[in-house]
N, C-alpha and C positions, 0 to 999 in steps of 0.2 A: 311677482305675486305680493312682496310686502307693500307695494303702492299701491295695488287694487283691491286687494282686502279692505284697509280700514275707508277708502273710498268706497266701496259697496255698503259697508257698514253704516256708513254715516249716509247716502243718500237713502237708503234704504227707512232709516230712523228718522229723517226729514220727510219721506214721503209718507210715515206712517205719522208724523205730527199735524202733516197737512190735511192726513183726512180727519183725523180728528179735531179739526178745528171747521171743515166741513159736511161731515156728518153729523148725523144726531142717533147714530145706535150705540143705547146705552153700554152695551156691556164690551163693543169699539171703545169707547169715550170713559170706561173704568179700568180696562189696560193701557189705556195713555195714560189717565191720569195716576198710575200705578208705575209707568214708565218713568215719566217725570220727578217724581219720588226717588224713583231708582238712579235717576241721572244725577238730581243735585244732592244725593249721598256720594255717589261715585266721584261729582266733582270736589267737594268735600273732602273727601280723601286726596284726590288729585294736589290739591290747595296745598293741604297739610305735606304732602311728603315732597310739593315743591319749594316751602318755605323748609321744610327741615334741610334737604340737598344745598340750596342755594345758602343757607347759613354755613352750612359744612364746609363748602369752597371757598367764602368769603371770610372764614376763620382762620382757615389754611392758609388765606392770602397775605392775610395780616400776619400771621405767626410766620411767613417767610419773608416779610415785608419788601412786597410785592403790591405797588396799587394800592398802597395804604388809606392813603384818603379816600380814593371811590369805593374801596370795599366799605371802608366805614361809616361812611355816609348812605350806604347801600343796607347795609345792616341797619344803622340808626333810623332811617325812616321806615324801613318794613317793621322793625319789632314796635316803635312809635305807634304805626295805625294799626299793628297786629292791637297791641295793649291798650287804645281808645276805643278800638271798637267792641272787643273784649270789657271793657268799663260800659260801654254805654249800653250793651247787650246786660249786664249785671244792676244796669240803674232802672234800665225801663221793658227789662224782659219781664212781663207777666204771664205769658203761655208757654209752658214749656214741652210743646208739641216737636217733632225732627223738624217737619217743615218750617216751623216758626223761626227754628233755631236756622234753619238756611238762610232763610228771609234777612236777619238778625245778620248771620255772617256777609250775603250779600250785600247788603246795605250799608254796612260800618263798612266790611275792608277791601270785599270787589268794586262795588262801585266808586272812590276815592279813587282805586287803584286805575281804576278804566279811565277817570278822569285826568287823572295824568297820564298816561300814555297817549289819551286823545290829543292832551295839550304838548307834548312833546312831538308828536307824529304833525302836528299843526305848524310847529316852528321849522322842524324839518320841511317840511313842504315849502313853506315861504320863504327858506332860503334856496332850497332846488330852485324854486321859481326865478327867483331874483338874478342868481347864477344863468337859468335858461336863459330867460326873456332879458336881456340887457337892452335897453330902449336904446338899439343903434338903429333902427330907421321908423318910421312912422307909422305901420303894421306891429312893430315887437312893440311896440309904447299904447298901441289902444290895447293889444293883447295884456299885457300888464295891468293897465289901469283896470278893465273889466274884469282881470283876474282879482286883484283889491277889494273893488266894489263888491265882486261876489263872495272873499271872505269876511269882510267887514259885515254883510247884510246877516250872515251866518253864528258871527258872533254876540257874546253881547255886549260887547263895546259897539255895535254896529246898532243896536237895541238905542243905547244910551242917546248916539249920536242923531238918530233917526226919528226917536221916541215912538216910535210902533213897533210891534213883532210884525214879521214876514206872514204873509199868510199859509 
């Protein structure tokens, strides 16, 4: 039951997102967008009490010295973009709406954040790869190569290289 719970939970809240993004009955489309409110409050707090837990253990770690450097470097760049984007929310926030204020949090410190994980889950992959695909015959070397071309095309060094975006 605790696997199927928050699985029903969550398709259930996808299936109710979907019709609201395909219907047009208002007062459907003012409980989502009332839902939605409620979601990136909820994450909100999610955020905050995972940046406070994961300081607690990586403080711990230090003070047992244990993983000193990773912790620290762990801490140093979360409280870094925790406190820019916090600055930059305080230089160019003019609406002090919740939603705005999400907007503000999303922008400065989730999406940075997503952007490295994207780019570390990136490097991981292309070493999996490289490890798979070892060009020991002439099938594993085209597989390679089109596996390249297709992240290159995806990147934007593939951009640079190409001088067009992908359609």
């Amino acid at each position: 039951m605790r696997r199927h719970i928050p699985i029903i939970i969550l398709a259930s809240l996808a299936f109710f997102m979907v019709g609201d993004t395909l219907l047009l009955e208002p007062t459907y489309n003012a409980y989502a967008a009332s839902g939605r409110s409620a979601v990136s409050i909820i994450g909100s707090f999610a955020v905050m009490l995972s940046v406070t837990l994961l300081s607690r253990i990586h403080i711990r770690r230090i003070q047992r010295r244990r993983n000193v450097i990773e912790s620290s470097v762990l801490l140093i760049c979360m409280w870094a973009t925790i406190a820019w984007g916090l600055y930059r929310f305080a230089l160019f926030g003019e609406k002090p709406s919740v939603e705005y204020i999400t907007q503000s949090i999303f922008k400065g410190i989730v999406s940075p954040g997503d952007a490295t994980i994207y780019s570390i889950l990136a490097f991981f992959i292309a070493s999996a790869a490289y490890r798979a695909f070892r060009a020991r015959s002439l099938e594993a070397t085209i597989l390679l190569a089109a596996g390249l071309i297709v992240m290159l095309g995806n990147a934007p060094v593939g951009e640079a290289i190409w001088g067009a975006s992908s359609p």
